[in-house]
N, C-alpha and C positions, 0 to 999 in steps of 0.2 A: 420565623424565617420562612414555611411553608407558603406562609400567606403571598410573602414578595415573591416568592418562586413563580406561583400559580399566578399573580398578576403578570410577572415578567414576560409567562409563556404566552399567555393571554395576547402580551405586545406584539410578540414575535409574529405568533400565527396573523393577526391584523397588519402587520407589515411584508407579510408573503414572504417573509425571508427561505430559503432554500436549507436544507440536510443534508447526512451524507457521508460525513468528514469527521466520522468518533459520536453521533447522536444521527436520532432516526427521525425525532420529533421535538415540537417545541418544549415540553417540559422538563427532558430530560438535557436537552440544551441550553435553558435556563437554569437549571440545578448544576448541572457541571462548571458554568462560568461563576454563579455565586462563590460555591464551593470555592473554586478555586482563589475568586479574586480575596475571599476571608480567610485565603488557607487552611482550609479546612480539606479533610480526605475526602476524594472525592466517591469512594462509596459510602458515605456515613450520613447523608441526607436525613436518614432517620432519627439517626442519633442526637442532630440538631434543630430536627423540626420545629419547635418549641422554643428555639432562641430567638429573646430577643434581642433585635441589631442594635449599637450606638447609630447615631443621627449620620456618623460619620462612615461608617459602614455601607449603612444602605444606601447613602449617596454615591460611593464609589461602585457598589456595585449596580446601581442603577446607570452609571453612566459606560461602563463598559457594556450592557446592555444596549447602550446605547450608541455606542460606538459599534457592535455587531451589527445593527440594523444601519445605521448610517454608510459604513463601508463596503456591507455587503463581503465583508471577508470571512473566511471560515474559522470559526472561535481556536481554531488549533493556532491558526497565524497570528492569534492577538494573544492567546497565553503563551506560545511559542514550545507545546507540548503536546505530543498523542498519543495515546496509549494501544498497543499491541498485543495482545492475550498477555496482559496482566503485566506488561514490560514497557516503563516509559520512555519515548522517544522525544530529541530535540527537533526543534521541525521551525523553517521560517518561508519565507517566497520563493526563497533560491529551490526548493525541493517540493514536490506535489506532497499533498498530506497522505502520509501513509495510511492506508485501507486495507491491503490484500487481504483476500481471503487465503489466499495460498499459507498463511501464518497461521491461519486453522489447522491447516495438514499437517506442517510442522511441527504444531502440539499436539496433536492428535493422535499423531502413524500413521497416517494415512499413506504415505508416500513408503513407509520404511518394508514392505514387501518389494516393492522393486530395486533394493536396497542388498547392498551382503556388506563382508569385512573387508570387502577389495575398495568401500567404496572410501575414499580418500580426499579426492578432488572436489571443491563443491562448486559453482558460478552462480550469481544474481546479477542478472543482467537486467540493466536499467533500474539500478539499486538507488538513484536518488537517495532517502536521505538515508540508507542505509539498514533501513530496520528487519528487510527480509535476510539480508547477510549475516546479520546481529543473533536473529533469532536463529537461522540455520546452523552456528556456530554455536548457539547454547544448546540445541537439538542434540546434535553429534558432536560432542567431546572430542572425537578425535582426528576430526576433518579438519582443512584447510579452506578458508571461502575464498574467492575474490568475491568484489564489486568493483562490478564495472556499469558505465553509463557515460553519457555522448557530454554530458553538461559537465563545465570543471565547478561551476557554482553548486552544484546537487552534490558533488564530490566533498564540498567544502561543509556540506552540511553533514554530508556521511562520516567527514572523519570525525566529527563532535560526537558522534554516537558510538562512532568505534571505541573511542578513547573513555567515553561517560561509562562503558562494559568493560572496562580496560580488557579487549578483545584484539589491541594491534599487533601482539606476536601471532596470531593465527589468521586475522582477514588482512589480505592487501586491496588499497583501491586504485582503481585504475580507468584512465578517460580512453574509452575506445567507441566508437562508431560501429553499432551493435557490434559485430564478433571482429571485427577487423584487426585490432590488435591483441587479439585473445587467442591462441595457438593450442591452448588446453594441451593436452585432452583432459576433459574434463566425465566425473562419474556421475553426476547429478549437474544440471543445470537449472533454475528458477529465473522465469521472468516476467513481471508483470509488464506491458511494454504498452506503447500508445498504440489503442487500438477504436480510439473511438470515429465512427466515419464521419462524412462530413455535414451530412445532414446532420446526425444529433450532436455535432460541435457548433454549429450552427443556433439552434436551439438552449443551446446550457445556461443554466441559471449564472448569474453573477459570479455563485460564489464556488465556480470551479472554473469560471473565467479569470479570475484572478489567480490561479495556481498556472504555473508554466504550459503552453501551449505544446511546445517539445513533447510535455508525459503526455500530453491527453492523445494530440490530432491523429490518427491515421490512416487518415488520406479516405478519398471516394467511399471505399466498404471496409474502410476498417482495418484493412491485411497488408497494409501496404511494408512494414516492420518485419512484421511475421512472414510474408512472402521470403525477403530475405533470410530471415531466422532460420528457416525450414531448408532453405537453401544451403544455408554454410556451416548449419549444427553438425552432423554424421562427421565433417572432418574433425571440428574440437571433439569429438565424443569417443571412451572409451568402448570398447567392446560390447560392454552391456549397460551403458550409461541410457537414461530418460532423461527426459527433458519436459517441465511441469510448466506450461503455461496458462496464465489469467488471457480472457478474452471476454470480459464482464456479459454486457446483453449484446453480444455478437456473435454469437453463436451461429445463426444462419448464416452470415455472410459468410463464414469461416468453412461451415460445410459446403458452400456453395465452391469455394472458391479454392477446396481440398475433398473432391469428393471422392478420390481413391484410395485417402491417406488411411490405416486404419488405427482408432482413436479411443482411448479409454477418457471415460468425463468422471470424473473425480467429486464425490457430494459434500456440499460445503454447506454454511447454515441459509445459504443463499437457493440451492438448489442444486441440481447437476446438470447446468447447463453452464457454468462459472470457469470453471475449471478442470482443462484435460489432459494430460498425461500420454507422452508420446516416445517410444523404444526406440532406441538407432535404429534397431534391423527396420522395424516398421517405416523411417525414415529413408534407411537405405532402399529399400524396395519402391517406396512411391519417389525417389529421387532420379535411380534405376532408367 
């Protein structure tokens, strides 16, 4: 089996296909899709290195390889699954493939200093298919999340995920146009939000062209979501509620275009430039 992996990846890399979406490179992209299309776990590569395939096997999974490269889809959209620190999600076109880093923090602690026993309320905004809310309610046992998000089709994928954690006595989901229909107040808020500008939407490989425009676009430099966010947060927000936003490689703009604001940047395996961490009061004062 090692053998077709390593040729498989071999194809990929020769076809330019693009990463990104649960794999960084071609072989492990290859190995996940095998894996999975022979059901097999998908960390146990090793353990079947050495298998060999029926004729019928390797055909099938030769051609779902081949259907990734032909489509140009992200292998999450064609198994209809992505994995979140160690937690499987349901995932189809109606919803961007879940990535966050901010689900590192989650598991982490990283966020639970700014955290006490007041905190109760939790939000994921622009929760698409659900899995930042998912996780945040297995985090804290004894929080309530919403997810909310502007898409009723994202929503529709969100409830599949609520229900696969049988998690609907504690998260509700809800279609609201960032914070618009969300009154909070809220102790913790999470949102990974479209912040990509328009140059590099412009630029994107295929296979994040094919995930909704909604999650990704945000506008000229990027802020154009976050503008508002930053805007309407302090009213949903508790006393001493944060509010944890992904701003992937925008980070300049974001300073640029908040240069009063004062911001704590959060270290993810990505670096700390990923993700920052921002105080009502801090809010209240550059909103002031």
């Amino acid at each position: 089996m090692i053998a077709l992996v390593e040729q498989l990846a071999s194809g990929l890399e020769a076809a330019g296909v693009a990463f990104g979406h649960g794999t960084t490179n071609a072989f492990d992209e290859a190995a996940w899709l095998a894996l999975w299309k022979l059901g097999l776990p998908l960390d146990q590569l090793d353990e079947h290195a050495e298998r060999d395939l029926e004729p019928g096997e390797e055909q099938a999974v030769r051609a779902l390889l081949q259907e990734r490269i032909a489509s140009r889809k992200p292998a999450a959209y064609l198994t209809r699954e992505a994995w979140l620190q160690g937690v499987p999600f349901y995932v189809d076109e109606r919803a961007i493939v879940p990535r966050s880093f901010i689900a590192e923090l989650l598991a982490d602690g990283s966020i639970d200093p700014w955290l006490s026993d007041a905190t109760h309320r939790v939000l994921d905004l622009c929760t698409g298919n659900g899995s930042l809310a998912v996780l945040a309610a297995m985090a804290y046992p004894e929080v309530e999340v919403d997810g909310a998000d502007i898409s009723p089709e994202a929503l529709e994928v969100a409830r599949i995920n609520v229900d696969r954690h049988a998690l609907g006595g504690r998260i509700r989901l809800l279609q609201s146009d960032g914070l618009a229909a969300l009154p909070g107040p809220y102790d913790l808020i999470l949102c990974n939000p479209p912040y990509v500008n328009a140059g590099s939407m412009a630029a994107l490989p295929a296979e994040y062209r094919a995930e909704p425009g909604l999650a990704l676009a945000g506008g000229a430099d990027g802020m154009d979501f976050v503008r508002a966010l930053l805007r309407d947060a302090p009213a949903r927000m508790s006393e001493d509620a944060v509010l944890v936003l992904e701003i992937g490689n925008e980070r300049a703009h974001f300073e640029d275009a908040f240069p009063q604001l004062e911001t704590v940047w959060l270290e993810t395996s990505a670096g700390e430039d990923q993700v920052l961490l921002l105080t009502r009061d801090a809010l209240v004062i550059w909103t002031g």
